[in-house]
N, C-alpha and C positions, 0 to 999 in steps of 0.2 A: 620607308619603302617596304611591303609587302615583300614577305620571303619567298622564292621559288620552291615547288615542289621536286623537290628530287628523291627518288625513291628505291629503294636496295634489296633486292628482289634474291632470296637464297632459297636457293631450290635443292632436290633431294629424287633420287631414283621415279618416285610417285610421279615427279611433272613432266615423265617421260614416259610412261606406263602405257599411254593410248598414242604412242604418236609411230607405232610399229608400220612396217611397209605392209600392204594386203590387209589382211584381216589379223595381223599377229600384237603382239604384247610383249614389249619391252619388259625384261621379267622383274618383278619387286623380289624384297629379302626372301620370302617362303620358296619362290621357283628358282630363285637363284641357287640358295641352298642345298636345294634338292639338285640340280643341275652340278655344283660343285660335288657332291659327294659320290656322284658316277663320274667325275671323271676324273678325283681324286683315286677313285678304287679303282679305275683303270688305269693309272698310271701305276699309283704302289697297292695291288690288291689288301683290302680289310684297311688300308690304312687312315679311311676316313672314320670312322669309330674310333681305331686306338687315336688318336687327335683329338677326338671329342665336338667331331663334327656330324652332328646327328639332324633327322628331320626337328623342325617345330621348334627350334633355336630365336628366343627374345632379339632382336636386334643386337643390347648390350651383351646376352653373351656371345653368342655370336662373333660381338668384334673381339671380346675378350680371349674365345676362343683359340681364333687365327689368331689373334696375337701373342696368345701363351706357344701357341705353335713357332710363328717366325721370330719370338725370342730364341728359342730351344735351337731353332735353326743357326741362327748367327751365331749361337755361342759355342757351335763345335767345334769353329780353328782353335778358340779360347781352351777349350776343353784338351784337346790335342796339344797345344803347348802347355797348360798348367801339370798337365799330366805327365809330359814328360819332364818337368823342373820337380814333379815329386818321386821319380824312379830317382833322380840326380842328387836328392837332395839329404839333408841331414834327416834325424826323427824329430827333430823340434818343428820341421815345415809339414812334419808327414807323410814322411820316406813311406815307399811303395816299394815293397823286394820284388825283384823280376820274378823272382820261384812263385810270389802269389799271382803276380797277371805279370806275364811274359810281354815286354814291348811289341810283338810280331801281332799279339792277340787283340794288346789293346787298340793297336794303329789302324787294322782290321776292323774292328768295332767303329773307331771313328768313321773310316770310308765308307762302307755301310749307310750308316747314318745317315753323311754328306749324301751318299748318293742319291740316295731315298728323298731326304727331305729336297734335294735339289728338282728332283723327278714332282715331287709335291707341287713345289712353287711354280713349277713349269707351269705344272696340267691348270693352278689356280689363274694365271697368268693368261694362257690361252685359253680357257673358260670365258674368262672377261673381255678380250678381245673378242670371239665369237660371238659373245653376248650385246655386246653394247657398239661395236664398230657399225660406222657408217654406212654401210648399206644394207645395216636390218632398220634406219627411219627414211620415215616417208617424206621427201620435201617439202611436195606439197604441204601436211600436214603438220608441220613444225611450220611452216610460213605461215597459217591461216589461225593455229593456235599462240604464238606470240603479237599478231597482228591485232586478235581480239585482246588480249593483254593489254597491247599500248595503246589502245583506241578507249581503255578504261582508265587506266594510269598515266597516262603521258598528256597533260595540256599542251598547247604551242608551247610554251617559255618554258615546260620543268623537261626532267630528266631521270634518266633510269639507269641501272647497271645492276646484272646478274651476279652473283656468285654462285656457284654450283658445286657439292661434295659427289656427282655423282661423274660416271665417267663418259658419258657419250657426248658429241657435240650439238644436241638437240636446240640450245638456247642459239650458237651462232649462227647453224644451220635457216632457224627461226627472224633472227635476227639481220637479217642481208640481202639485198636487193628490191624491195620496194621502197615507196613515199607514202608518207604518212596521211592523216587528212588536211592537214595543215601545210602541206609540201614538205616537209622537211624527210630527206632520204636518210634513212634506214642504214648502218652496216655495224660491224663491231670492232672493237681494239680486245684483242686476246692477250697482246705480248711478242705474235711470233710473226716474226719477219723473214724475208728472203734477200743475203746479200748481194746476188745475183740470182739471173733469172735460171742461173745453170746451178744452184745451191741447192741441199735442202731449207725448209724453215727452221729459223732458231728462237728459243725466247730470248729477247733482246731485252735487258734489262731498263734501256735506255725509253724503250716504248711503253713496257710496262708502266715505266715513271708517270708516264702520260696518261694514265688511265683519271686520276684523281681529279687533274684539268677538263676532262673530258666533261665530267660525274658533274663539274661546275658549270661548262658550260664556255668554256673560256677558250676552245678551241676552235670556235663558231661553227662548229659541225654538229651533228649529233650519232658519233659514233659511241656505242653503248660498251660499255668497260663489261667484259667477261672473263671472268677469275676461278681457272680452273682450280681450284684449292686444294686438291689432292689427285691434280695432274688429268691426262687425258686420252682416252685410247690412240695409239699412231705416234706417243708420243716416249722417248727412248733417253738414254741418260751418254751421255759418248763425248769423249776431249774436255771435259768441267765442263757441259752446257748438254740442255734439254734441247733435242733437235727430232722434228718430224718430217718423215719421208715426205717428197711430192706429191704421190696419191696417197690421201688417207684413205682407201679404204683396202690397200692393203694389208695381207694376213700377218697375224702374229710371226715375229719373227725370234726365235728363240737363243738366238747367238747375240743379242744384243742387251741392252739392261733396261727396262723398262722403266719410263720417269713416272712410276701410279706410288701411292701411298694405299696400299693395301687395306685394307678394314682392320685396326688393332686399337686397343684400349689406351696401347700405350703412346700415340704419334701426338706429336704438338707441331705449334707454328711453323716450328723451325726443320719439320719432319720432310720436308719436300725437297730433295736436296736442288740447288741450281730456280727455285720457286720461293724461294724466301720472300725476294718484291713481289710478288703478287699478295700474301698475307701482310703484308706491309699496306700496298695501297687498300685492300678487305681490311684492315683498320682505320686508315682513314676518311674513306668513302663511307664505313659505319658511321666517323663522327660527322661526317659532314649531313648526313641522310637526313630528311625531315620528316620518311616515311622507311619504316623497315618489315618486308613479308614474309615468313617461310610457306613454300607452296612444296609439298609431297615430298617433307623433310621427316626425318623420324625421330629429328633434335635428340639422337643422343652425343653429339661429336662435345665434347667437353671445352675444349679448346675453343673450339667455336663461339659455342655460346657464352665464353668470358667473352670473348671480343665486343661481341653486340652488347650484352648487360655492363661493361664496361664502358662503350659509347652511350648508351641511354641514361647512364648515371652521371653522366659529364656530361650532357650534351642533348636537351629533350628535344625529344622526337614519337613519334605512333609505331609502337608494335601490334603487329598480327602474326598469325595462326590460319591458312587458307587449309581448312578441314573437307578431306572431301566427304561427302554423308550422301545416300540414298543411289536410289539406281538412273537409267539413265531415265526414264519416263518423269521422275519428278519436279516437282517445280518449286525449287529452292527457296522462292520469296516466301513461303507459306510455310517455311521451317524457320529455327534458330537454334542458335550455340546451344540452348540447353537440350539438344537432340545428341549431343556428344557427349560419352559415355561420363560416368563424373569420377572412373580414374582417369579417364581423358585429361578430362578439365584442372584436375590436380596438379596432373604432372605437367601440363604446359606453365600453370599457374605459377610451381616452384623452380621450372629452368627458364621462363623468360616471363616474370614477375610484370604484372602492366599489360601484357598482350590481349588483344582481342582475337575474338574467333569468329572468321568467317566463310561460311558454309560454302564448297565450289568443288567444280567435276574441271578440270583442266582437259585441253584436246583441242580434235580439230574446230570446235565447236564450244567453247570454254562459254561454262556458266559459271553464275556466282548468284550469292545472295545481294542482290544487286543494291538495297536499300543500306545495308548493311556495308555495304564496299562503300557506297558514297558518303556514309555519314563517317567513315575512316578516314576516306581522304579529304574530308573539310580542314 
């Protein structure tokens, strides 16, 4: 029996870039940056420099960055107890005499700090919300750009499902309310449920489960498993469970905890607190996948990329690389991968080993090297 196509589609800030409301632009890492560092200095003046948050930042430092930052961050209750168990303590632990730093001075110092970097993560927080929430996309064009998608990737019999490291809901927004050409209607399984109609939504760990089945096909539906993997704007951490208000496109609300995974060098699987099942099923929908794509990823999530090259090593299947290359006038069939840079080609070459590169402008209007997609998906 002939194996079904199912295919696992991880996307990255990029496959959101042209799908702005009006004439606007979902920002990528460079606008984003720049956008963060005014409103980091607004909130604690100068304090996006001392941070080391500068224009023209690589992706990787970048993550490494903020993450040297909201280590520093978390470890000042740490800091504030250690400190006072070395006022306390003998000289073999590395007594601190009050006559060198007076307890009043150093506690001061800590609050400070605290307040500062709190004030930081605020501004970082609602930076992201304002950036990426729901009604800076255009419906329209997230339905007419995933539509072109599945009308490339989806036979009647295979199957699909997203994962996404970036924060907006472009893919489910994309993903929901039509039929296909084959009749088969369109929606998604996120996770998040509503236990009544008078609740917010919660991830429901029970649904999440469901995601894997979906991916096979065993649900007799075709709803598309979407795998927020480092959480999603709207969406907040409160009573041990990831809950999102009724309207998503409400503002940042800053009394609450947000359920995002920040950009840091340091986060793994397990970094998503209350999201653990969802990198659970993005495991096994890896291994089940006969086809696996990154579209406007900047592959440097580490974590991630064990997942995949740990599925393809147990378990063959087709990688790709959806590169976008040239402007919008061009006509993609008349390029190829060797039009990408050849540190390009390196460094996808050494984080997902086997991948092919295929030339594509994602949008309302989603091109590709079309010859080159097809002989992928044989």
């Amino acid at each position: 029996m002939e194996e079904h196509r199912s295919v696992l589609l991880v996307t990255g800030s990029g496959a959101t870039a042209s799908l702005g409301v009006g004439g606007s632009s979902i920002p990528q890492m460079g606008a984003w940056v720049e956008s963060l560092i005014a409103d980091v200095n607004a909130a604690v003046p100068g304090a996006a420099e001392r941070i080391g948050l500068v224009s023209g930042l690589p992706p990787e430092e970048f993550e490494r960055t903020l993450g040297d930052f909201l280590a520093y961050h978390r470890s000042l209750e740490f800091v504030r107890t250690f400190g006072r168990m070395a006022c306390e303590a003998d000289t073999s632990l590395g007594y601190i005499s009050p006559n060198d730093v007076p307890e009043s001075k150093f506690n001061a110092w800590v609050d400070t700090a605290q307040s500062q970097t709190k004030a930081i993560v605020a501004a970082i927080h609602r930076n992201l919300y304002e950036n990426f929430s729901v009604d800076k996309l255009d419906d329209h064009k997230c339905r007419a750009a995933y539509q072109g998608l599945v009308d490339r990737l989806v036979e009647p019999d295979s199957y699909l499902a997203i994962a996404t490291t970036n924060y907006d809901v472009s893919a489910e927004i994309g993903l929901n309310g039509w039929t296909t050409k084959s009749g088969r209607i369109i929606g998604t399984r996120t996770g998040l449920e509503r236990r009544n109609p008078y609740t917010a939504e919660r991830l429901e760990q029970s649904a999440v489960a469901q995601m894997r089945d979906d991916f096979a096909g065993a649900s007799g539906n075709f709803p598309v498993p979407v795998m927020y993997l480092h959480g999603a704007v709207g969406w907040y951490w409160e009573d041990g469970e990831i809950r999102v208000p009724s309207a998503r496109n409400q503002p940042f609300d800053p009394s609450r905890e947000p359920a995002i995974l920040l950009p840091d060098d340091r986060k793994t699987a397990g970094s998503l607190r209350g999201g653990e099942g969802l990198w659970d099923q993005f495991q096994l929908i890896s291994r089940a996948a006969t086809h696996i794509g990154f579209m406007g990823h900047s592959l440097h999530d580490r974590h991630l990329l064990a997942v995949v090259n740990d599925a393809v090593g147990s378990f063959p299947k087709k990688l790709a690389v959806f590169w976008y290359e040239g402007s919008a006038g061009d006509d993609l069939n008349t390029k190829s991968a060797t039009h990408v840079k050849e540190w390009d080609r390196e460094y996808i070459k050494n984080v997902l080993p086997g991948a092919e590169i295929i030339l594509c402008r994602f949008g309302e209007k989603p091109i590709f090297d079309e010859p080159a997609l097809r002989a992928w998906l044989t």
